[in-house]
N, C-alpha and C positions, 0 to 999 in steps of 0.2 A: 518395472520400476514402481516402488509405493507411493501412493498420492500423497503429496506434504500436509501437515496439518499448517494451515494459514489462517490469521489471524490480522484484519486488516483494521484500523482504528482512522477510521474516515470522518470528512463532512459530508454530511450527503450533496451538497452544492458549492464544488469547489475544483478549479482547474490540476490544481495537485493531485486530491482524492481521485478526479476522474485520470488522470493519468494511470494511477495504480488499476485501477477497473480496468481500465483498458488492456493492462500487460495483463491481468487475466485471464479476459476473455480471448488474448490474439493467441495465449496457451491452454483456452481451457482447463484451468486450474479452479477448484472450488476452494470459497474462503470465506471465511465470516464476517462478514462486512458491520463493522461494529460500530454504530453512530456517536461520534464523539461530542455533538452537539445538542441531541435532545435528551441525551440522558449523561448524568451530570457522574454517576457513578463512573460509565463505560470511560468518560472523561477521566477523572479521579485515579483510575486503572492504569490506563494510560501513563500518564503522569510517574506514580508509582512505578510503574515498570521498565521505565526512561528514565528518571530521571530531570526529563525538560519538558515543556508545555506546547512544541511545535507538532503541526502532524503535516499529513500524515505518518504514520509507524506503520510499519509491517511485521509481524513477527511469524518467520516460518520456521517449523520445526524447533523452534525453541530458541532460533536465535533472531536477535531484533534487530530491524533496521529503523534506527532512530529520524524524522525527519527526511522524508526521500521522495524522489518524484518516480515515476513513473519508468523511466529508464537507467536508474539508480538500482530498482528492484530485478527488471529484468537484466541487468548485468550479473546482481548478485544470482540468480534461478541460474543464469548460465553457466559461471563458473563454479555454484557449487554441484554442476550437474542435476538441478531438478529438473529440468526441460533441455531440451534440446533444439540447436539454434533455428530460427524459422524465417521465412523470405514473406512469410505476412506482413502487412503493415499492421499497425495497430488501429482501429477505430476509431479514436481519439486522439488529441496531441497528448504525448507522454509527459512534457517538458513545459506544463503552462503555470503561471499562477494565477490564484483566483481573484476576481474583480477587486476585492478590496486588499488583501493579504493571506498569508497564512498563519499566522500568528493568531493563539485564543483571544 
């Protein structure tokens, strides 16, 4: 199986964004971890590429997942067959939101 190209548009401190981290790491899956909040471009991108201003986004292989947590993505890894299903937990909660929101 090819490693996916993964494209992650994160906050660095945020229960959403660690969600996504998480299904990473419970698949050792490598990805770009792209900071949507210190750099205004990776922001800007983002936006552009969605269409809307929530995050996190994922985009693997080309296709986006606009706005998702954490067990939103690894549903998607599953069904499109990028990983295969695993009796790991995850490290983190997949399903949180962050102290304040997730909204820019």
């Amino acid at each position: 199986m090819n490693s996916p190209k993964i494209t992650a548009y994160l906050k660095p401190s945020c229960g959403w964004s660690e969600g996504v981290r998480a299904i990473m790491r419970k698949y050792n899956l490598a990805y770009e971890d792209r900071d949507v909040i210190n750099n205004r471009s990776i922001y800007a991108e983002m936006v552009a590429k969605t269409g809307q201003r929530l995050t996190p986004c994922v985009e693997i292989d080309g296709h986006m997942l606009a706005d998702v947590s954490g067990d939103e993505v690894e549903v998607y890894l599953l069904k499109a067959e990028v990983v295969q299903p695993s009796a790991a937990a995850a490290d983190a909660p997949t399903d949180r939101a962050c102290d304040t929101h997730h909204h820019e």
